[in-house]
C-alpha positions in Angstrom: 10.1 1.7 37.1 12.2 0.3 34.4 11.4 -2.3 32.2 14.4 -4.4 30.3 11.8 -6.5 28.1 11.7 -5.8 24.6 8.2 -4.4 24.5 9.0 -2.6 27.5 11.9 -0.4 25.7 9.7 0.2 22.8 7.0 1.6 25.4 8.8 3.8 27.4 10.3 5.1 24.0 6.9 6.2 23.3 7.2 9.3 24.9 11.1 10.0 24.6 12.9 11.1 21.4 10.8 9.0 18.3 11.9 9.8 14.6 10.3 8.2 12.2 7.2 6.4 14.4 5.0 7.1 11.4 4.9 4.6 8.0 4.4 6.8 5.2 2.4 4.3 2.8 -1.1 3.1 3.6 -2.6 -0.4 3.6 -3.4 -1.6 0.1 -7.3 -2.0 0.8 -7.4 2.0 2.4 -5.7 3.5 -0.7 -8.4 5.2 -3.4 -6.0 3.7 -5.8 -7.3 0.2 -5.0 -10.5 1.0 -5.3 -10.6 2.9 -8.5 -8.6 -0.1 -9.7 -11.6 -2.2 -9.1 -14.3 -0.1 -10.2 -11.8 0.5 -13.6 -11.8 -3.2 -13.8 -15.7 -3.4 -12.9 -16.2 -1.1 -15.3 -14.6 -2.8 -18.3 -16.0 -6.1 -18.1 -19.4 -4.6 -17.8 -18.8 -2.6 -20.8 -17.2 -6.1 -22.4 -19.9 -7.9 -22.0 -22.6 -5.0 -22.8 -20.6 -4.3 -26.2 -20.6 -6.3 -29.0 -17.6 -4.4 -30.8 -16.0 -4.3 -27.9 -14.2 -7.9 -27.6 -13.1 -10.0 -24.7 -9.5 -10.0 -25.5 -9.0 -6.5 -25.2 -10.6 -6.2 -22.4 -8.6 -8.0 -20.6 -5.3 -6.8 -21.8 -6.8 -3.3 -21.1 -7.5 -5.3 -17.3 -3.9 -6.6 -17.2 -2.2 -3.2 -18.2 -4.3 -1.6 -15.1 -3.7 -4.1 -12.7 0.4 -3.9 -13.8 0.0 -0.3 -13.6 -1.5 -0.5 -9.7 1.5 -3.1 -8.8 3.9 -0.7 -9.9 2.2 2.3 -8.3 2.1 0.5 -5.0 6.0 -0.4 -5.4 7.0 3.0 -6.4 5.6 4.4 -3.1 7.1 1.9 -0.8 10.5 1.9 -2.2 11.9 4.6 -0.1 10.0 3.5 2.9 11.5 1.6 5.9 8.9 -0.4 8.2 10.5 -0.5 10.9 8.1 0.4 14.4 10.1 2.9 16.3 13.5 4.5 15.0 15.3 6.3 17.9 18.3 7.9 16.7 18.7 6.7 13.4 18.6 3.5 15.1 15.8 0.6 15.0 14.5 -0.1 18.4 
């Protein structure tokens, strides 16, 4: 029994001749990169506030350069990425 919805295309496809059915970046909040982001950033402002020749501006330049640095991480590795659910033949379904 054929289906001629949308949804019902993409679910028989399932099982037929998928390329591509797999996004190759993560979620933000899964990657360890996030997280060592925020223990980095945890880290410094302990360590600024602990330290007294350790000062607040540089601490948060040092915060700005790592969150800058995570932003661009996270682009570089969905640049070449297409989002697309199901390609069947080189073609979205």
């Amino acid at each position: 029994m054929a289906t001629t919805t949308e949804a019902g295309r993409r679910m028989e496809a399932v099982g037929e001749d998928i390329t591509g059915a797999h996004d190759e970046t993560r979620w933000a909040l899964v990657t360890t990169e996030f997280w060592a982001m925020l223990i980095g950033i945890a880290v410094l402002l302990i360590a600024a506030a602990a330290s007294d020749s350790f000062d607040d501006n540089r601490a948060w330049t040092l915060i700005t350069i790592i969150i800058a640095a995570y932003v661009l991480s996270r682009g570089i590795a969905k640049a070449g990425t297409g989002h697309a659910p199901f390609l069947r033949r080189g073609r979205r379904v």
